[in-house]
LUMFI-163001 format. One record per residue: residue in three letters; chain; x, z negated, y negated of N, C-alpha, C, O in turn. Coordinates in nm, 2 decimals. Layout:
atom rest=ALA; kette=A; n.xx=X; n.zz=Z; n.yy=Y; ca.xx=X; ca.zz=Z; ca.yy=Y; c.xx=X; c.zz=Z; c.yy=Y; o.xx=X; o.zz=Z; o.yy=Y
...
***
This chain:
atom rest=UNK; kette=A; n.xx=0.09; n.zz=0.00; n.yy=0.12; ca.xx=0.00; ca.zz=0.00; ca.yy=0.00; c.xx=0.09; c.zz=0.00; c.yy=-0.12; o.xx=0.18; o.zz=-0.09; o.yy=-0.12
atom rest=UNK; kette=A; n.xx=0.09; n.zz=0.07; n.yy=-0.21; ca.xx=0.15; ca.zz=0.08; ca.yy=-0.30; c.xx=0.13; c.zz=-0.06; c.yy=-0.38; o.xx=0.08; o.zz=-0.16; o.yy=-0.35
atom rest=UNK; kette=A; n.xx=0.20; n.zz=-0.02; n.yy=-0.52; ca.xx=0.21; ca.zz=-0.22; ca.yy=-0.56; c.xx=0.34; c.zz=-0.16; c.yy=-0.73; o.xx=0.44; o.zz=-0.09; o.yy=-0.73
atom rest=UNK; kette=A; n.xx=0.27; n.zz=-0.24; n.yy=-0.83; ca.xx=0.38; ca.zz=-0.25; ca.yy=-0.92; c.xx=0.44; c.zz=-0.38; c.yy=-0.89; o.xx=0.39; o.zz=-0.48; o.yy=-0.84
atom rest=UNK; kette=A; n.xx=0.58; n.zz=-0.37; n.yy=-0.93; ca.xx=0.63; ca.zz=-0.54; ca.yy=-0.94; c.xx=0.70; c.zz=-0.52; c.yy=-1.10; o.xx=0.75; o.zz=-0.42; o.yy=-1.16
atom rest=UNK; kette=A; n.xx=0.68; n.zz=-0.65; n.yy=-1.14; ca.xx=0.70; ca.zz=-0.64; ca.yy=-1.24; c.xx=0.80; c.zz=-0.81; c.yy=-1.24; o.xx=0.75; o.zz=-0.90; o.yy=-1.17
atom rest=UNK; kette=A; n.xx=0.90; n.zz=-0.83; n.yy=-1.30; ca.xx=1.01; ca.zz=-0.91; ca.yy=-1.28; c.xx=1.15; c.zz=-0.91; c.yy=-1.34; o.xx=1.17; o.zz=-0.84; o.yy=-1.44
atom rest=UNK; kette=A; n.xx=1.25; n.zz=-0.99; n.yy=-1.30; ca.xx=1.40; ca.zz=-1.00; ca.yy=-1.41; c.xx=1.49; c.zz=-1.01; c.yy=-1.28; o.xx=1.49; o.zz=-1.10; o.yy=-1.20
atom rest=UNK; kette=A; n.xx=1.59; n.zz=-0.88; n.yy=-1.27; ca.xx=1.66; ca.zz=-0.89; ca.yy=-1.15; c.xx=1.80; c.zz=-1.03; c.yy=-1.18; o.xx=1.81; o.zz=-1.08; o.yy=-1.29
atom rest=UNK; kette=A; n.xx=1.85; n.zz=-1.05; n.yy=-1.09; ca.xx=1.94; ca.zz=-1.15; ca.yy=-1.07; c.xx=2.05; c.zz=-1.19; c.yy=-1.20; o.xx=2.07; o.zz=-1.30; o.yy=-1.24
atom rest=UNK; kette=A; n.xx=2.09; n.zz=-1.04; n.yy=-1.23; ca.xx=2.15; ca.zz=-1.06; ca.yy=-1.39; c.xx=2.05; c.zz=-1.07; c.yy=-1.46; o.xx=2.11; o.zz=-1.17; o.yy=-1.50
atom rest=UNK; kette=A; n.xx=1.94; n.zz=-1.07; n.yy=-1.53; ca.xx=1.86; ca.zz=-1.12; ca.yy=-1.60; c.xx=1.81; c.zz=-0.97; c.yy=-1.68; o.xx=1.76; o.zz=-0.98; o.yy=-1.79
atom rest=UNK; kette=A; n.xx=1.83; n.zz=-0.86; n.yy=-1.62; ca.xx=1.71; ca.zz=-0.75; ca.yy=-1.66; c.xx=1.60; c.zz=-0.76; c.yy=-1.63; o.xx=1.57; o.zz=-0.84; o.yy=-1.54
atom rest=UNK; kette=A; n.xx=1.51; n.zz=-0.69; n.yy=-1.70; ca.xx=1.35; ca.zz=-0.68; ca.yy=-1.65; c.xx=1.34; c.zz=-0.56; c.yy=-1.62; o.xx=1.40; o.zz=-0.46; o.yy=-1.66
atom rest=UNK; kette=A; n.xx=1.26; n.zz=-0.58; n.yy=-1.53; ca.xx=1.23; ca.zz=-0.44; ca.yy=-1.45; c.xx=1.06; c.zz=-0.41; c.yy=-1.42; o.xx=0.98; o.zz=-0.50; o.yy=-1.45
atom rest=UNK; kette=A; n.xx=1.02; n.zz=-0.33; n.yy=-1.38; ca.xx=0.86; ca.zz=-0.32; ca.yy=-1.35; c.xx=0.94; c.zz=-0.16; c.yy=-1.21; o.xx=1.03; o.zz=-0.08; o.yy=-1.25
atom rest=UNK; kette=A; n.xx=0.90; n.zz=-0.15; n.yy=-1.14; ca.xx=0.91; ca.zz=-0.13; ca.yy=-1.04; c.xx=0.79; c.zz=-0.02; c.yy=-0.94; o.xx=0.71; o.zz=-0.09; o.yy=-0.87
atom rest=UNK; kette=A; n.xx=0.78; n.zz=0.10; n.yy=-0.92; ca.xx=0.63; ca.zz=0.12; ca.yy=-0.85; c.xx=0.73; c.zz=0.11; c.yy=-0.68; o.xx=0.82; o.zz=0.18; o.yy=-0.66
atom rest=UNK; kette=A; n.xx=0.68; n.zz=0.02; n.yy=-0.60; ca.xx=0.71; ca.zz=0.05; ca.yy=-0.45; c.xx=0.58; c.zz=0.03; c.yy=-0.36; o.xx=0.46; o.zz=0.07; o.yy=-0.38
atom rest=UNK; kette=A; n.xx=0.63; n.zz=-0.08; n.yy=-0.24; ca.xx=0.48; ca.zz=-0.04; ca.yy=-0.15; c.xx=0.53; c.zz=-0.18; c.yy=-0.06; o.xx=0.65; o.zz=-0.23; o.yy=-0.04
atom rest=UNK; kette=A; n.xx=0.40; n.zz=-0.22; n.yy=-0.01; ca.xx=0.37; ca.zz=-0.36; ca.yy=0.06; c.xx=0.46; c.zz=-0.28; c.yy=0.22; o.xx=0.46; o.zz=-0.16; o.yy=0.26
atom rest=UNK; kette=A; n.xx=0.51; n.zz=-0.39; n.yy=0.29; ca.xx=0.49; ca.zz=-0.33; ca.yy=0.41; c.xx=0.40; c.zz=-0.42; c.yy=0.50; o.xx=0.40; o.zz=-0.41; o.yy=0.62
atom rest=UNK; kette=A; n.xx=0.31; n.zz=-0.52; n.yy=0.44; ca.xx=0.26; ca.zz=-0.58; ca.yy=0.54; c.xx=0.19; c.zz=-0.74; c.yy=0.40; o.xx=0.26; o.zz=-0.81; o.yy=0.34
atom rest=UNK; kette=A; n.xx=0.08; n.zz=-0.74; n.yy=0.41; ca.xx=-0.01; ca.zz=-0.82; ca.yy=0.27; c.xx=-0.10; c.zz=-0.93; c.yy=0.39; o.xx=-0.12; o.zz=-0.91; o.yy=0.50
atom rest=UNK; kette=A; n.xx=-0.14; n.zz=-1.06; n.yy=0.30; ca.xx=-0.24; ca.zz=-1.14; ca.yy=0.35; c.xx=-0.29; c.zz=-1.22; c.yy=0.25; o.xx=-0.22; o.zz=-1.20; o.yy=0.14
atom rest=UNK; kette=A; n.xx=-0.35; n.zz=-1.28; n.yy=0.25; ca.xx=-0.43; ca.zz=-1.38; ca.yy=0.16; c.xx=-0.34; c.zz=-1.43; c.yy=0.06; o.xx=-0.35; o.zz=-1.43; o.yy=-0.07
atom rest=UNK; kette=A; n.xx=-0.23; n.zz=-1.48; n.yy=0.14; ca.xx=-0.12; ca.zz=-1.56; ca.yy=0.06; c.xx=-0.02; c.zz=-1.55; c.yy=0.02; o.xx=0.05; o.zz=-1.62; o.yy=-0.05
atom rest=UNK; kette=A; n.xx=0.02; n.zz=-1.41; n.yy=0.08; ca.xx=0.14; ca.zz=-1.35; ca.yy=0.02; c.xx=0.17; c.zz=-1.19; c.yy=0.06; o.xx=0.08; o.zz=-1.15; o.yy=0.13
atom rest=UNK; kette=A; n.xx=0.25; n.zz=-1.12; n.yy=0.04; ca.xx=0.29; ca.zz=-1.02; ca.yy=0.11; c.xx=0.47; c.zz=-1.00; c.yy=0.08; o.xx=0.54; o.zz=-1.05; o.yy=-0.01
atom rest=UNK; kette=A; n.xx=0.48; n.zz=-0.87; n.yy=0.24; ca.xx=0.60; ca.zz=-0.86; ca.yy=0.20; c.xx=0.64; c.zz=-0.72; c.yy=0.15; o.xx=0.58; o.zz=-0.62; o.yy=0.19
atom rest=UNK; kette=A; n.xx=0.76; n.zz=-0.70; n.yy=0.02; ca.xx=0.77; ca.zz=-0.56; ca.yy=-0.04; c.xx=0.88; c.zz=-0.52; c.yy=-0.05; o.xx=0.96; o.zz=-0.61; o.yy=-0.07
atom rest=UNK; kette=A; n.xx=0.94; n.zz=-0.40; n.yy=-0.06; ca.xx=1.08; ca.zz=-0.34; ca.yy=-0.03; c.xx=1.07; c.zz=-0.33; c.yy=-0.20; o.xx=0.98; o.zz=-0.34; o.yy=-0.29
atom rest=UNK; kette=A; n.xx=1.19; n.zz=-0.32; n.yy=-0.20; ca.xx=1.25; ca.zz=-0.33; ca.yy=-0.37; c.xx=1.37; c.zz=-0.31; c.yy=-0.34; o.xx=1.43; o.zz=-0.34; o.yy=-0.24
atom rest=UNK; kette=A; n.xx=1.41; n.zz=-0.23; n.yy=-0.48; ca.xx=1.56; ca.zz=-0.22; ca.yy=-0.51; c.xx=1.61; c.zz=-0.29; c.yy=-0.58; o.xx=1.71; o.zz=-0.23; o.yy=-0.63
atom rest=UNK; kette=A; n.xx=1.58; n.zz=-0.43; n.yy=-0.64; ca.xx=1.58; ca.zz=-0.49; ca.yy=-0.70; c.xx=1.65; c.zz=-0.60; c.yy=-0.66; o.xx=1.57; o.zz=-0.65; o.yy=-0.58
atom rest=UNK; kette=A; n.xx=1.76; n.zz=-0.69; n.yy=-0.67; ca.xx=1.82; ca.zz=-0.83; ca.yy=-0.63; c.xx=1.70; c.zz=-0.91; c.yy=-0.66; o.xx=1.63; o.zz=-0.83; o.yy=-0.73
atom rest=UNK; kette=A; n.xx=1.63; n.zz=-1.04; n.yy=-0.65; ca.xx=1.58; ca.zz=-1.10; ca.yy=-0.73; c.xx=1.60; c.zz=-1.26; c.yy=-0.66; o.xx=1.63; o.zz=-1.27; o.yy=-0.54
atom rest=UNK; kette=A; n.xx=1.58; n.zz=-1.37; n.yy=-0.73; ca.xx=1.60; ca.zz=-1.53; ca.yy=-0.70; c.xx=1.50; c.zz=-1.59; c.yy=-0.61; o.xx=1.38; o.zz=-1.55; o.yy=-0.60
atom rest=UNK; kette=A; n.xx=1.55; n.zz=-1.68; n.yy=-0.56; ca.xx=1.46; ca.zz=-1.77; ca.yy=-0.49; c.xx=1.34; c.zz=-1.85; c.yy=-0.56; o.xx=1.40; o.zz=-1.95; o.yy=-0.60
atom rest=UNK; kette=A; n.xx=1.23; n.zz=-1.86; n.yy=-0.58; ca.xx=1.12; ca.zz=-1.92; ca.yy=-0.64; c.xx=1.12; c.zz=-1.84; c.yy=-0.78; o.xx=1.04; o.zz=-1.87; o.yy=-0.86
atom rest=UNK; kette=A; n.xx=1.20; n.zz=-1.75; n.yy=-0.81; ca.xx=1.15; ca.zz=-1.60; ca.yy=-0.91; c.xx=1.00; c.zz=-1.65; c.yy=-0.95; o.xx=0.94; o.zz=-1.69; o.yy=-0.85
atom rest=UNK; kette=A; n.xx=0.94; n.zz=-1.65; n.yy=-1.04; ca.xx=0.82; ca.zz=-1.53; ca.yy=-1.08; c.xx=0.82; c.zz=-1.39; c.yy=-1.08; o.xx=0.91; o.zz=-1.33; o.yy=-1.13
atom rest=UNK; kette=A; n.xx=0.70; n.zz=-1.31; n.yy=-1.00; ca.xx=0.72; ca.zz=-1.19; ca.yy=-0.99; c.xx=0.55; c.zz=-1.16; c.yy=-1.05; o.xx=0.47; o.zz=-1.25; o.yy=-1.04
atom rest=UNK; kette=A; n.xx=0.50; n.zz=-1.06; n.yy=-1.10; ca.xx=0.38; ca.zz=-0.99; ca.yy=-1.13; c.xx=0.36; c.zz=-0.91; c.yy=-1.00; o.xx=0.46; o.zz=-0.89; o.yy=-0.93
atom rest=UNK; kette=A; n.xx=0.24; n.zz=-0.86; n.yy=-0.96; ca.xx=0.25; ca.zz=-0.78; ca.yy=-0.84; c.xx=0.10; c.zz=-0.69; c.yy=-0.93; o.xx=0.04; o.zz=-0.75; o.yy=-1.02
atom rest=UNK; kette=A; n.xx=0.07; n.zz=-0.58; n.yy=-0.90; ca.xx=-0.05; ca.zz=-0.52; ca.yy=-1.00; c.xx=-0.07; c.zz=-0.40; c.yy=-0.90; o.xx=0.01; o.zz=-0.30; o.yy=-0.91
atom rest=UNK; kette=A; n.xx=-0.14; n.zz=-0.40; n.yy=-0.82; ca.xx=-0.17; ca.zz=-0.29; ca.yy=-0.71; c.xx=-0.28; c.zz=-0.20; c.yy=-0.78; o.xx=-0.39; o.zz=-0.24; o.yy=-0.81
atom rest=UNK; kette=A; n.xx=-0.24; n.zz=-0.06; n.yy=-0.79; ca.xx=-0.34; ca.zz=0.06; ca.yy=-0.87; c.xx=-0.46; c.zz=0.06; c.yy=-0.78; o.xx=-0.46; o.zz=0.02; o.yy=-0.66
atom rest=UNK; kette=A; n.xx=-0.58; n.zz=0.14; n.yy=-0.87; ca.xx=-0.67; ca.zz=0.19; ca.yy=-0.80; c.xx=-0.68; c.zz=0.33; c.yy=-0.77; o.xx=-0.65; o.zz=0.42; o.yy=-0.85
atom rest=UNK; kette=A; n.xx=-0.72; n.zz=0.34; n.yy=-0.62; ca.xx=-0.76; ca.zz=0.49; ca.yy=-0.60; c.xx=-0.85; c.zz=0.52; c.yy=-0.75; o.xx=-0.93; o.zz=0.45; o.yy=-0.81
atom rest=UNK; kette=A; n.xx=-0.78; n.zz=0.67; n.yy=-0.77; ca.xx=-0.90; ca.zz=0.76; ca.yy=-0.89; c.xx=-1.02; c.zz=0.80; c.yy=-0.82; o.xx=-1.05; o.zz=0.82; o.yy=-0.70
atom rest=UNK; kette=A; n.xx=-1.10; n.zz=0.79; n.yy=-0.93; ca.xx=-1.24; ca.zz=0.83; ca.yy=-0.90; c.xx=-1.26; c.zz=0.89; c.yy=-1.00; o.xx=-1.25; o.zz=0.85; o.yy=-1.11
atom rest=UNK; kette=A; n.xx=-1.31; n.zz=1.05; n.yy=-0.94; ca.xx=-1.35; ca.zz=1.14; ca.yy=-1.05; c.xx=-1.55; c.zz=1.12; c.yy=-1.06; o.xx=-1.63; o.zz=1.20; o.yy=-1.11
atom rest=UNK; kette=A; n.xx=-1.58; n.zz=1.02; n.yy=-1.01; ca.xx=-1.73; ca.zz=1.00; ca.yy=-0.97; c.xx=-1.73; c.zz=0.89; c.yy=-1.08; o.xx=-1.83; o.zz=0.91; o.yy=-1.14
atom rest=UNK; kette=A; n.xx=-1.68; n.zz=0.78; n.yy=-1.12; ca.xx=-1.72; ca.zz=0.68; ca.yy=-1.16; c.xx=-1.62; c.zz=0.61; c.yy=-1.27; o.xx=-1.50; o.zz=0.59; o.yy=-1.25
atom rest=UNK; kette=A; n.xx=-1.67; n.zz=0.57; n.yy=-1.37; ca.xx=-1.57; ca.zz=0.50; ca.yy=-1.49; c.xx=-1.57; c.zz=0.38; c.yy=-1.49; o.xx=-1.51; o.zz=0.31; o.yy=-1.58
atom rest=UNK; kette=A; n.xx=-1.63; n.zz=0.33; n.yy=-1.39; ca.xx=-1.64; ca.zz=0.17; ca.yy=-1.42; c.xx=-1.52; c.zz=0.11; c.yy=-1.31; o.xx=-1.46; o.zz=0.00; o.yy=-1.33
atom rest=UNK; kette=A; n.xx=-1.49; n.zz=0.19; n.yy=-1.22; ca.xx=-1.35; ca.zz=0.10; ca.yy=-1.12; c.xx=-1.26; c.zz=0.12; c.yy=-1.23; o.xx=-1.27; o.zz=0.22; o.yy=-1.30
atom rest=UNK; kette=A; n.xx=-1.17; n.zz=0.04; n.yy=-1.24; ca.xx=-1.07; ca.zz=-0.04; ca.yy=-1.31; c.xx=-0.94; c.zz=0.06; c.yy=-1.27; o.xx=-0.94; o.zz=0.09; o.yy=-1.15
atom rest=UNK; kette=A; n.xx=-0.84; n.zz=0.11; n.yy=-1.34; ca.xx=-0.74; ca.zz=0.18; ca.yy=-1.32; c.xx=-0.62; c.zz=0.09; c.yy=-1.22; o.xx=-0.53; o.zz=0.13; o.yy=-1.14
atom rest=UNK; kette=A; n.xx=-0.66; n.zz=-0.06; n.yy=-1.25; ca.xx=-0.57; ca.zz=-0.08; ca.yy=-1.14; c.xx=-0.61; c.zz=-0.28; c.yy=-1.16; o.xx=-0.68; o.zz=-0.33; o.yy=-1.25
atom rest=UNK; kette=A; n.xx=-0.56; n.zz=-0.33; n.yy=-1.07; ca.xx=-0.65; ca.zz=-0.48; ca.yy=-1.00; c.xx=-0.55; c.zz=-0.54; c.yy=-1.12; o.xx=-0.45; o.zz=-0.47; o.yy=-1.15
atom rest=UNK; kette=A; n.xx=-0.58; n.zz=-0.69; n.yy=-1.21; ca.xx=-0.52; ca.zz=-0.77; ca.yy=-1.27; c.xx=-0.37; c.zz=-0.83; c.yy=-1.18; o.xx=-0.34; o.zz=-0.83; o.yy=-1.06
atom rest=UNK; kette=A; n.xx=-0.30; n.zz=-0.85; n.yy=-1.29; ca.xx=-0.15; ca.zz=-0.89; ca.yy=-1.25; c.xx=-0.20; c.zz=-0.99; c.yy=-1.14; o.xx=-0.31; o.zz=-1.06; o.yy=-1.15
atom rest=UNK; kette=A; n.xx=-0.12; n.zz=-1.00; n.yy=-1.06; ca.xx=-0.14; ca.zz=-1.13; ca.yy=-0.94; c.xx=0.02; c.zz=-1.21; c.yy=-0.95; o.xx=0.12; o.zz=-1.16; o.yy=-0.90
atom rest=UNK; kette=A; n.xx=0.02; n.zz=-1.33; n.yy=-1.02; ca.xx=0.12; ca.zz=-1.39; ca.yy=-1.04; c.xx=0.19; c.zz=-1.43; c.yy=-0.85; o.xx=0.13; o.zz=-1.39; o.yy=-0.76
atom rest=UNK; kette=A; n.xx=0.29; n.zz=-1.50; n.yy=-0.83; ca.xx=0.41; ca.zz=-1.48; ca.yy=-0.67; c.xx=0.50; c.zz=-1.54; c.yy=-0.69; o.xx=0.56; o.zz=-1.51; o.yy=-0.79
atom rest=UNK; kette=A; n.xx=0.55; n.zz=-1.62; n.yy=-0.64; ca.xx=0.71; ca.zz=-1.64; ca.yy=-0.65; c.xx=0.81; c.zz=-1.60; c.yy=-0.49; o.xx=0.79; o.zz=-1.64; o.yy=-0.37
atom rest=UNK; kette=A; n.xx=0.89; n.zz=-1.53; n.yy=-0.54; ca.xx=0.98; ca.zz=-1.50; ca.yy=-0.43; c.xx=1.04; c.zz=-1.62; c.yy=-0.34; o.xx=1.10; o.zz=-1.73; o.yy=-0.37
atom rest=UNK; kette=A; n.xx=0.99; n.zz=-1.56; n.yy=-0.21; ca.xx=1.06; ca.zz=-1.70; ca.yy=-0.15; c.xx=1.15; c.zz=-1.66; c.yy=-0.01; o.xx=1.20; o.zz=-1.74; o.yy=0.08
atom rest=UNK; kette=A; n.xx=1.15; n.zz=-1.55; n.yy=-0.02; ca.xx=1.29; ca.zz=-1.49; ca.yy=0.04; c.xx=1.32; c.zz=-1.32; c.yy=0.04; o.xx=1.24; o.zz=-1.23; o.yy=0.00
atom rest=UNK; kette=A; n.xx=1.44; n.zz=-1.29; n.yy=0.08; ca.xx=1.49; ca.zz=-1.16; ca.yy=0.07; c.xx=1.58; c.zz=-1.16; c.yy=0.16; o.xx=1.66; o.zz=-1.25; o.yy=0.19
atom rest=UNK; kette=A; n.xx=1.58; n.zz=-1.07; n.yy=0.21; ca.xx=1.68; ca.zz=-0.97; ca.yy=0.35; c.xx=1.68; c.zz=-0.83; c.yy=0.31; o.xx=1.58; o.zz=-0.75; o.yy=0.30
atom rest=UNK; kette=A; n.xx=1.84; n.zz=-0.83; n.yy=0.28; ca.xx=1.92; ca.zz=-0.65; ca.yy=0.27; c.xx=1.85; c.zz=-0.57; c.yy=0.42; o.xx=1.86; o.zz=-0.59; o.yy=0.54
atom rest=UNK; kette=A; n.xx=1.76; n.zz=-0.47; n.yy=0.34; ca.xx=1.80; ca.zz=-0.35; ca.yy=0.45; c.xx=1.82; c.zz=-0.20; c.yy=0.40; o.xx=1.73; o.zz=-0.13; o.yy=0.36
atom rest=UNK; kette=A; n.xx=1.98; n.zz=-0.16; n.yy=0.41; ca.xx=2.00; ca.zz=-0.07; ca.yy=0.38; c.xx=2.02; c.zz=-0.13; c.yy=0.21; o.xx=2.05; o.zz=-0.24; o.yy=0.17
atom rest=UNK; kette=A; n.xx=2.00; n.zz=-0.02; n.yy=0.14; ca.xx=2.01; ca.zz=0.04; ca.yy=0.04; c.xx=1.89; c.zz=-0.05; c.yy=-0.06; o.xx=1.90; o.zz=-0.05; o.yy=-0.19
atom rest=UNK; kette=A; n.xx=1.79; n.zz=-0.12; n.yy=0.01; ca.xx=1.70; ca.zz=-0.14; ca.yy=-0.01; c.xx=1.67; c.zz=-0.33; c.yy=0.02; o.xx=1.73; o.zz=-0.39; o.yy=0.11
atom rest=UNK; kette=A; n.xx=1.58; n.zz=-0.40; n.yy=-0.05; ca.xx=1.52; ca.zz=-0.52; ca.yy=0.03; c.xx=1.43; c.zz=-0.52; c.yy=0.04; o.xx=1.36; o.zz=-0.46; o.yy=-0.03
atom rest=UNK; kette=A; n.xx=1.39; n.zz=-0.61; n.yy=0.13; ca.xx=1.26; ca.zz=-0.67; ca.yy=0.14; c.xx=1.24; c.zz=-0.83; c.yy=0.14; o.xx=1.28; o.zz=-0.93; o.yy=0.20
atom rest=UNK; kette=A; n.xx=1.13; n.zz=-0.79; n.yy=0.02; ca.xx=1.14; ca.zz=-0.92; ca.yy=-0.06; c.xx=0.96; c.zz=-1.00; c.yy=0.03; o.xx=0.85; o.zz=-0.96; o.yy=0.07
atom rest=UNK; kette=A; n.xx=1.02; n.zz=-1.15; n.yy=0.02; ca.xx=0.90; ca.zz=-1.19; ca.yy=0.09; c.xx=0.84; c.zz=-1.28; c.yy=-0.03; o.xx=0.93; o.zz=-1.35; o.yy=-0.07
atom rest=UNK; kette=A; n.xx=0.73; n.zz=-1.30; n.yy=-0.08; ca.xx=0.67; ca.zz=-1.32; ca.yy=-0.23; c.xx=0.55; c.zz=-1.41; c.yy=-0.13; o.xx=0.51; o.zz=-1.38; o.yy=-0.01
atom rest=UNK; kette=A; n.xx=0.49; n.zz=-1.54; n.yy=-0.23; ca.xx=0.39; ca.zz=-1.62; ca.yy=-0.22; c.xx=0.35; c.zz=-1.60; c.yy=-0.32; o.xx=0.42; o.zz=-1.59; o.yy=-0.42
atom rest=UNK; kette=A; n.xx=0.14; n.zz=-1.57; n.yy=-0.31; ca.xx=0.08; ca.zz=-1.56; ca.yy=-0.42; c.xx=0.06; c.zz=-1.74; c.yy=-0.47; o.xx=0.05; o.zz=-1.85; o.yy=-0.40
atom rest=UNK; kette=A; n.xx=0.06; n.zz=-1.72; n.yy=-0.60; ca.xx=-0.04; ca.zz=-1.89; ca.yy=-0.67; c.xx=-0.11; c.zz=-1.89; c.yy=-0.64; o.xx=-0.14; o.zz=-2.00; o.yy=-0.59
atom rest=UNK; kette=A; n.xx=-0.22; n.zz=-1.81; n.yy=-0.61; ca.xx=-0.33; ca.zz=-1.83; ca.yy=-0.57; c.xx=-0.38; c.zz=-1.69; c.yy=-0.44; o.xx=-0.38; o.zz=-1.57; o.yy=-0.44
atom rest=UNK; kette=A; n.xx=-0.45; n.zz=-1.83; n.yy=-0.31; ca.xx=-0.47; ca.zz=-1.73; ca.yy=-0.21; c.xx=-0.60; c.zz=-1.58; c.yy=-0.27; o.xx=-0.70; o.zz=-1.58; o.yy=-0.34
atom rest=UNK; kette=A; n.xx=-0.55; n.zz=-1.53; n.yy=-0.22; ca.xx=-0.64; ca.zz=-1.38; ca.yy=-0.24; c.xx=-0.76; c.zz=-1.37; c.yy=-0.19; o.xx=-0.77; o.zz=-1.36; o.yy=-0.07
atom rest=UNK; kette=A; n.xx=-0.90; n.zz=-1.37; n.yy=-0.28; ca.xx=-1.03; ca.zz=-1.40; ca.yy=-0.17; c.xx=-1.05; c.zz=-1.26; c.yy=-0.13; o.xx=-1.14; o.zz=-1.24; o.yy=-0.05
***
């Protein structure tokens, strides 16, 4: 599922990011990034909406969902960052 992340890599840039969940639940998901980022980080997560050429009222994309990172494992070129939402997802 696709996914913005929006965040401050390890040296202290900000970044906003488009990648993709490989695997989501109530309470957290996990997301590949090219990004370094810290342990208990704040991250934004803002997952788009499918377009709808039928209807103006779905929302371009779901409200920021606040996370903090609570682990990361190198694969390749790439990580995968494992993130806790503040609040479980109904």
């Amino acid at each position: 599922m696709p996914v913005f992340v929006r965040g401050v890599e390890v040296g202290g840039a900000d970044f906003v990011e488009l990648t993709k969940t490989l695997n989501i639940s109530a309470s957290g998901a996990c997301i590949v990034s090219t990004h370094a980022m810290r342990p208990d980080q704040m991250v934004q997560l803002t997952f788009p909406a499918p377009s709808s050429v039928f209807s103006s009222t779905i929302p371009a994309e779901t409200p920021p969902i606040p996370a903090r990172v609570k682990r990361q494992e190198p694969s390749g070129e790439l990580r995968l960052i494992g993130v806790e939402f503040l609040r479980p997802l109904e």
